[in-house]
KOLLO-236363 format. One line per field, with one value per residue (C-alpha): y, x, z; residue number from 1. Coordinates in Angstrom, 2 decimals, always signed. Layout:
N
y (Y,...)
x (X,...)
z (Z,...)
k (NUM,...)
***
This chain:
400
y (-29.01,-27.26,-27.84,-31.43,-31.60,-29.38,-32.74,-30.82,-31.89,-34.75,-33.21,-34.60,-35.24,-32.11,-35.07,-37.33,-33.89,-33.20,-36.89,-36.74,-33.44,-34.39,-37.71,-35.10,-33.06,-29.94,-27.56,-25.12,-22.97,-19.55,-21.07,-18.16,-18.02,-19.44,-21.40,-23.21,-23.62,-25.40,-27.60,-28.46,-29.73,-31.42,-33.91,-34.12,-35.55,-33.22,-31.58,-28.41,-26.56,-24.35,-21.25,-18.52,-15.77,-13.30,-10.02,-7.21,-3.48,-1.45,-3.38,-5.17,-8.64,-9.30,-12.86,-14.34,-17.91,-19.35,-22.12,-22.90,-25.29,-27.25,-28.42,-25.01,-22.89,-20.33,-19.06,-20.16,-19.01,-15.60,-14.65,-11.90,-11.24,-8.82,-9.07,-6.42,-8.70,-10.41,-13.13,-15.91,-13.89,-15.21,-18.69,-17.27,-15.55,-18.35,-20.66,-17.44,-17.86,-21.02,-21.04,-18.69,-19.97,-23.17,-20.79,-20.91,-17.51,-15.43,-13.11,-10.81,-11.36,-7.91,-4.95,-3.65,+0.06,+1.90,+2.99,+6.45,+8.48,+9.54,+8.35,+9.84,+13.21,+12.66,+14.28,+15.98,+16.18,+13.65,+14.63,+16.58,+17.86,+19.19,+19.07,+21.33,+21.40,+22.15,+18.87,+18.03,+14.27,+13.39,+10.94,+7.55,+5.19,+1.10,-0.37,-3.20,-2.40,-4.74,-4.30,-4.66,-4.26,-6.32,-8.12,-5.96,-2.64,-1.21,-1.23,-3.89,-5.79,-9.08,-8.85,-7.05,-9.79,-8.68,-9.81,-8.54,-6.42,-5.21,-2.55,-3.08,+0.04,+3.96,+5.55,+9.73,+9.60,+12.58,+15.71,+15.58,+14.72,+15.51,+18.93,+20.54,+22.92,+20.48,+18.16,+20.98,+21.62,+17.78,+18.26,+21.90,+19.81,+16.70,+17.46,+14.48,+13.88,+11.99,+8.57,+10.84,+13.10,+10.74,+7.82,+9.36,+10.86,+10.29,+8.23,+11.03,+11.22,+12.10,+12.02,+9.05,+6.89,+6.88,+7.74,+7.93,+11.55,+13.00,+16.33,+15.58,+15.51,+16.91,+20.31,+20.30,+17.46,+18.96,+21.48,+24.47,+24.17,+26.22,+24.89,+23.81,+21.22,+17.16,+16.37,+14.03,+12.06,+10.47,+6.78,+4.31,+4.34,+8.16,+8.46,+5.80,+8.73,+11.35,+9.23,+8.45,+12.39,+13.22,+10.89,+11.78,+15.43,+14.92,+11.66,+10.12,+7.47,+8.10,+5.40,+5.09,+3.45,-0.04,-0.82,-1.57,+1.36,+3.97,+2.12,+2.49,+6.05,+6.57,+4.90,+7.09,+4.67,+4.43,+0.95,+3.12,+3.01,+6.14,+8.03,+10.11,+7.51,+5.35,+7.97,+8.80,+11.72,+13.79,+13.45,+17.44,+18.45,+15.91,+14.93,+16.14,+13.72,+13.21,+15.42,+17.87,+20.61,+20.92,+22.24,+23.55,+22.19,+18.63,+16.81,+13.56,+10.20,+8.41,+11.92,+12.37,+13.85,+16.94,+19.97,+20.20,+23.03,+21.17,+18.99,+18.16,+18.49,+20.67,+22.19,+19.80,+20.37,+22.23,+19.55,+18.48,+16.09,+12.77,+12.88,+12.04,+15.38,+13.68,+15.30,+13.90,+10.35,+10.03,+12.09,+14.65,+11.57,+8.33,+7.57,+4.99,+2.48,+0.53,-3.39,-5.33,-6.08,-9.58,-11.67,-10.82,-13.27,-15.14,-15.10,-12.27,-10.58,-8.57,-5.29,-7.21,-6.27,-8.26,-10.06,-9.16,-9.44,-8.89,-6.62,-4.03,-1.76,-0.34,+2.58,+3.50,+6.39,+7.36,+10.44,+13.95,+11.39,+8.71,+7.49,+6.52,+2.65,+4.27,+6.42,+3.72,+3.41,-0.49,+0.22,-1.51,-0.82,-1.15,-0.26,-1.26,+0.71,+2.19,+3.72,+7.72,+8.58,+12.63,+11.32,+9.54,+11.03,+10.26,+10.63,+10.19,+8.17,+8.49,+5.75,+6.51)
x (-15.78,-13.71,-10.73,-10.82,-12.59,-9.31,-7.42,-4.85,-4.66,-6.29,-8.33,-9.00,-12.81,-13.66,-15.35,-12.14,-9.74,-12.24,-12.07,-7.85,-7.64,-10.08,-8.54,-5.31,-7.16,-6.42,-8.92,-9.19,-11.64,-9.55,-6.44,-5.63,-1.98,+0.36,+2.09,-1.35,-2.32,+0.86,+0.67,-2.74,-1.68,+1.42,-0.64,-3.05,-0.08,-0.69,+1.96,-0.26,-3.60,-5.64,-7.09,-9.65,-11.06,-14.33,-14.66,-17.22,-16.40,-19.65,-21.42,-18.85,-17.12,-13.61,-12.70,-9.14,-8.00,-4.05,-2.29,+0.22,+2.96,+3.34,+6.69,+7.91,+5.25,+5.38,+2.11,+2.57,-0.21,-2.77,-6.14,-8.53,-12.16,-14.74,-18.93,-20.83,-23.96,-25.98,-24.52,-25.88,-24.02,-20.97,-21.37,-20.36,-17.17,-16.02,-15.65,-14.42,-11.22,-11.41,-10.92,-8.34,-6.20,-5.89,-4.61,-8.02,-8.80,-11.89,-14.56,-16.29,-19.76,-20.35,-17.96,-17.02,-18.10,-14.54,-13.69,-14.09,-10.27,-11.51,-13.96,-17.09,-17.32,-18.31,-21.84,-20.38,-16.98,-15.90,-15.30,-11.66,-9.72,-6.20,-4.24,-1.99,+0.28,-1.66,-1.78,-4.89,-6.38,-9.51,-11.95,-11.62,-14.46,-14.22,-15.06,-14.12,-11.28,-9.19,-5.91,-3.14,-2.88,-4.61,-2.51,-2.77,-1.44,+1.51,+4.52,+3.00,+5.58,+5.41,+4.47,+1.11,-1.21,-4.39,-6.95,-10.11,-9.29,-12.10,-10.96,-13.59,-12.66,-12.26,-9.45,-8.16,-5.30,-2.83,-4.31,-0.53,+2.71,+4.39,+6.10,+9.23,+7.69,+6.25,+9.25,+11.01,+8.28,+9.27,+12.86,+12.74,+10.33,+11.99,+15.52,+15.75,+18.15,+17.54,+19.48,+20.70,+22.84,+23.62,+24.71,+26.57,+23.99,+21.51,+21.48,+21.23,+21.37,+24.69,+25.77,+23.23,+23.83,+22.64,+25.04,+25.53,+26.40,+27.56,+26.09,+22.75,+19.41,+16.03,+16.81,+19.76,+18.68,+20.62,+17.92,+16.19,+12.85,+10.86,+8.71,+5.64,+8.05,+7.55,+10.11,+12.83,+15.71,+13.29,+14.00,+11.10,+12.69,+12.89,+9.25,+8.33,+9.77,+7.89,+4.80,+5.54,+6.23,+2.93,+1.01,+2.35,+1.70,-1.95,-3.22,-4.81,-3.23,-1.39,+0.67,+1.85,-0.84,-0.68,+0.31,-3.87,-5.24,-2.34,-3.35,-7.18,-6.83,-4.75,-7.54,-9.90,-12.41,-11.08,-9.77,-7.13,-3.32,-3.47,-6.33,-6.79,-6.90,-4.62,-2.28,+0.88,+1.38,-1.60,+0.27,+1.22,-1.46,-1.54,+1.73,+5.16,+6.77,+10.43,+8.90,+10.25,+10.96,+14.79,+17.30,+21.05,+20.49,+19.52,+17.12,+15.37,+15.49,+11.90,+10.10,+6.14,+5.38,+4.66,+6.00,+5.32,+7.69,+9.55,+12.87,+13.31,+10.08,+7.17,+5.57,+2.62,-0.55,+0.47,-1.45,-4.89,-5.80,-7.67,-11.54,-11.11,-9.06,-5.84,-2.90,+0.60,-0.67,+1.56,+4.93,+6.91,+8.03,+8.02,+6.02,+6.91,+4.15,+3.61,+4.35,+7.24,+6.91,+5.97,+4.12,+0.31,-2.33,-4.38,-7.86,-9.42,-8.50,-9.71,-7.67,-4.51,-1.03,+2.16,+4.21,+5.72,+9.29,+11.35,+14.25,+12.31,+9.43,+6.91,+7.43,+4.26,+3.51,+6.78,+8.53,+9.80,+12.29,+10.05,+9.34,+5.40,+6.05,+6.95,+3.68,+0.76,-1.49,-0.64,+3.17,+5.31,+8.70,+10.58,+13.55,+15.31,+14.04,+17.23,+17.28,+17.28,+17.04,+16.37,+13.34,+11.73,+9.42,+6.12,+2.53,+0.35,-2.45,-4.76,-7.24,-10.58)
z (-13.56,-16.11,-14.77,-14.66,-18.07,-19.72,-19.67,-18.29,-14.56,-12.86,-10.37,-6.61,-5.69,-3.23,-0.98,-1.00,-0.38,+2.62,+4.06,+3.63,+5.58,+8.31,+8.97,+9.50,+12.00,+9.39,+9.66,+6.54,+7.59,+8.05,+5.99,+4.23,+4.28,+1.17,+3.41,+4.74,+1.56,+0.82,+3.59,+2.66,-0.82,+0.93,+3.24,+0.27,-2.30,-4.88,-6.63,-7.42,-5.43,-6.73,-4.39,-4.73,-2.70,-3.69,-2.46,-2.24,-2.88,-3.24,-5.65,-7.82,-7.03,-6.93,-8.01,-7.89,-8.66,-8.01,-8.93,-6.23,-6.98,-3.90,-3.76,-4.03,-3.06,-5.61,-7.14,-10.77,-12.34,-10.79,-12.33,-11.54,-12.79,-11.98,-11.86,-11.58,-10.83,-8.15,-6.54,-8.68,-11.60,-9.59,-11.54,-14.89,-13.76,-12.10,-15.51,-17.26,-14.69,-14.87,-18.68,-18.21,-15.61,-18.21,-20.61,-22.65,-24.35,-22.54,-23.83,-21.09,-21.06,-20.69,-20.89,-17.78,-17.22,-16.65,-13.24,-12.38,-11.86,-8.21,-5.91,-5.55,-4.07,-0.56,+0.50,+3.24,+5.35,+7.74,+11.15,+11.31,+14.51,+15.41,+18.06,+20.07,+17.86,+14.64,+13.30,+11.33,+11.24,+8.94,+10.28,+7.95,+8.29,+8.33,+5.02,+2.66,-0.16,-2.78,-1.71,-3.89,-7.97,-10.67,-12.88,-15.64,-13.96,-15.62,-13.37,-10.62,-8.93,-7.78,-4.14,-4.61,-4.88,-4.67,-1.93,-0.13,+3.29,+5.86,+8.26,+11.08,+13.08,+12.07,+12.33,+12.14,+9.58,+9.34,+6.20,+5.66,+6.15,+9.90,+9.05,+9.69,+12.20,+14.36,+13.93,+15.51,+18.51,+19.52,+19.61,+21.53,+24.03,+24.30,+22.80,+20.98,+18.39,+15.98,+14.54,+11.90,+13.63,+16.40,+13.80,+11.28,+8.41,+6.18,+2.45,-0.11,-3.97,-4.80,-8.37,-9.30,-6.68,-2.74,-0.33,+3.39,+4.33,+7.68,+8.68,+6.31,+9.18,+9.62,+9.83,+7.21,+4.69,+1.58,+0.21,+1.05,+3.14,+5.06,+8.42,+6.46,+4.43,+5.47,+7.83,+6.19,+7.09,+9.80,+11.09,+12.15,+15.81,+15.22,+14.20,+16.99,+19.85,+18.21,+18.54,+22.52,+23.06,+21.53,+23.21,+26.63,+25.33,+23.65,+26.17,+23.45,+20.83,+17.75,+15.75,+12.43,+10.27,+9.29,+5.40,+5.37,+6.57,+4.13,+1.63,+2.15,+2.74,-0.22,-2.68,-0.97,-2.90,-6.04,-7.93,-10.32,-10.43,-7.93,-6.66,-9.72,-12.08,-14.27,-16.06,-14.40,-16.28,-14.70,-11.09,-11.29,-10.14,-7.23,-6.24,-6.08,-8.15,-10.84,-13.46,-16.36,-13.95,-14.15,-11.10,-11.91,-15.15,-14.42,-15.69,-13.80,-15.89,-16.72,-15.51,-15.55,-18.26,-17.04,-14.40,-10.46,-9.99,-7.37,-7.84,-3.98,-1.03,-1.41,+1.16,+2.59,+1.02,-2.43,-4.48,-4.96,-2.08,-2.57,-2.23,+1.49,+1.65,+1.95,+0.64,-0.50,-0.23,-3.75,-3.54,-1.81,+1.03,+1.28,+4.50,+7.16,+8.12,+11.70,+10.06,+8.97,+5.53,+4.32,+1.64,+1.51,+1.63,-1.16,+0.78,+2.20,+5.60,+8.33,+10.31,+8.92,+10.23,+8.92,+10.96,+14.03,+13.08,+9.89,+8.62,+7.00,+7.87,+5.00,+3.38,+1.30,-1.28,-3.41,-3.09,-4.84,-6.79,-8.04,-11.31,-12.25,-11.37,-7.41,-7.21,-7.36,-4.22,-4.18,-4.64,-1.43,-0.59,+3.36,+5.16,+8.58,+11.42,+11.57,+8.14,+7.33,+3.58,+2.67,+0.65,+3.47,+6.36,+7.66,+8.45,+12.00,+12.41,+15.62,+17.12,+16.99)
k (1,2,3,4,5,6,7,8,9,10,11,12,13,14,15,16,17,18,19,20,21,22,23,24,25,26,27,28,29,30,31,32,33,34,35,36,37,38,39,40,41,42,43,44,45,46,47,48,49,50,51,52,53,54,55,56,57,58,59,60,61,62,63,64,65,66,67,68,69,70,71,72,73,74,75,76,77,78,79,80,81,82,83,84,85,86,87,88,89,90,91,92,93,94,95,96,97,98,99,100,101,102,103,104,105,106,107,108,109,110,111,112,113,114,115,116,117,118,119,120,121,122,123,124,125,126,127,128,129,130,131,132,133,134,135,136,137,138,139,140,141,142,143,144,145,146,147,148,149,150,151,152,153,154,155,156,157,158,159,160,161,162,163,164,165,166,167,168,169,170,171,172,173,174,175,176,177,178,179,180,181,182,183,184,185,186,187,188,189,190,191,192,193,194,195,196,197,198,199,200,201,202,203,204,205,206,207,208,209,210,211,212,213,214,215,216,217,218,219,220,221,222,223,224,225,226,227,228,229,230,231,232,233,234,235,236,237,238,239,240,241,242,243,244,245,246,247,248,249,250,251,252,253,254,255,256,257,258,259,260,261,262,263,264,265,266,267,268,269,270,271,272,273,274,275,276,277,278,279,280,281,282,283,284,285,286,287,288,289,290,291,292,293,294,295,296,297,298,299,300,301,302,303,304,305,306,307,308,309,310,311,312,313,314,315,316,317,318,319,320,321,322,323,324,325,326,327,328,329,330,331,332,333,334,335,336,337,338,339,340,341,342,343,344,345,346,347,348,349,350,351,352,353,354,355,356,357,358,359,360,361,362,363,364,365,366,367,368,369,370,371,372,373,374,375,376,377,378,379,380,381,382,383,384,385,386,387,388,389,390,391,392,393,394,395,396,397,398,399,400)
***
């Protein structure tokens, strides 16, 4: 109603758009890709469509409206609004996004209580267990999360829209990174070699620029670490033999998590930036981050403000953990997850997984050498399978 009484756009009768797409046998029930969106407003002959999804997270809604230029499918416009209400509240924050996705200025109704920097403290621990080779997995239970980044974070990028995701099934994630030391028990077991010393090296940071380096691997990755370090220099195919060697070891299932479920267990419940709230500069005593600690006299560009005592990895587990007793889920390595990386969806989702085919696999969580905008829980980057970088390495999840 307030879009078509803006004057701005002539708005299609929801009856008429429902008699065009069912004389075109298009279902939109479960149409929650762009691209079915698109071809939605395509057989409609509209040159824009506007979309919206609500979600649920404890007790607050999650509202999202797009306008979605249809001849070249690009989201033009993306707003977000929250309630904090019962479900008939739901009325009033849809004309607030209404208003502003017409560029009309909005005044919350009522001020939004801030978010706490961490989840709640749980009541008591989730179920933990470790296997033969002293790896330690926290239970993670199914639940409903907004994944992704509001509009308004500082240092969001483009391809974190944010939309409602229900895991339906718990899962054991790794209490930190895969280590040296057990790294090592693989290889003596298996002897594997990895893509790095069978393919020529590993990217590394030399002189403020990546560069491919021969002799650079797990156990030599261009700094000093002890067993109890995150393995580095690790491939997705690498990580992928590790995973078959373990399960014909253990007989149960490990994988590397899906971009869904990291991020979940990263939030550990929480709706900030990262899991201990919006300011970067409190990540020392969380995450092994660029900071003001300085090695042979250099200093890191754009640090934290603050020191971690660490310029390259830190041994797993020397910060704080989330409040699901997750540690390094920001810093120290980059960590490889199971999909290919694409374009998230507008609508809501359930046990997503993206794609089956691509040229890059996720990489979640930033590293030892990454600036604030790097270490967000909704932050996305990928590489090819094939790719070894001394700042990359990864964590184990394990079916329930």
């Amino acid at each position: 109603h307030e879009l078509s009484q803006s004057g701005k756009y002539e708005v299609i009768d929801r009856g008429q758009m429902n008699k065009i797409l069912k004389e075109q046998k298009f279902q939109m029930s479960g149409c929650v890709a762009q691209e079915c969106k698109v071809e939605a407003g395509q057989l409609l002959g509209v040159g824009k469509i506007v979309t919206g999804s609500v979600g649920l997270v404890g007790k607050t809604y999650f509202l999202t409206l797009q306008l979605i230029n249809v001849k070249t499918g690009k989201i033009e416009i993306s707003v977000e609004d929250q309630c904090k209400c019962e479900i008939d509240g739901l009325l009033d924050s849809t004309k607030r996004l209404t208003k502003k996705l017409i560029g009309e200025k909005v005044e919350q109704a009522v001020a939004k209580a801030s978010e706490p920097a961490v989840a709640a403290k749980p009541a008591r621990l989730e179920p933990r267990i470790t296997n033969s080779i002293g790896m330690s997995f926290v239970y993670i239970k199914p639940g409903i999360f907004m994944m992704g980044s509001p509009a308004s974070e500082k240092g969001r990028n483009n391809d974190e829209t944010r939309h409602p995701v229900t895991l339906t099934k718990g899962f054991y994630m790794g209490e930190t990174e895969v280590t040296v030391g057990q790294w090592r028990a693989f290889v003596r077991d298996s002897g594997y070699n990895a893509e790095a010393e069978t393919g020529g090296g590993t990217y590394t940071w030399i002189e403020g620029k990546w560069e491919k380096k021969v002799g650079i691997y797990w156990d030599n990755p261009g700094f000093a670490q002890s067993e109890n370090h995150p393995v580095t220099c690790i491939s997705w195919n690498d990580a992928q033999a590790f995973i078959r060697w373990i399960n014909g070891k253990e007989g149960v299932e490990y994988r590397l998590p899906t971009e869904a479920e990291w991020e979940y267990a990263a939030r550990a419940g929480t709706q900030t930036a990262r899991f201990w709230g919006d300011d970067p500069d409190q990540a020392c005593s969380y995450a092994n981050v660029t900071d003001l600690t300085e090695w042979g006299g250099r200093k890191w560009d754009n640090p934290h403000n603050c020191r971690d005592g660490h310029w390259f990895t830190a041994p797993v587990g020397s910060f704080k953990p989330n409040y699901w007793g997750l540690y390094d889920m920001i810093g120290n390595v980059w960590e490889w997850c199971q999909d290919w990386k694409g374009d998230y969806p507008t609508g809501s989702v359930t046990d997503p997984i993206e794609f089956y085919s691509g040229s890059g696999r996720v990489d979640r969580g930033g590293g030892w050498d990454s600036i604030a905008r790097g270490c967000r829980s909704a932050n996305r980057s990928n590489d090819t399978p094939e790719s070894r970088i001394n700042d990359l390495g990864f964590r184990l999840a394990r079916t329930q």
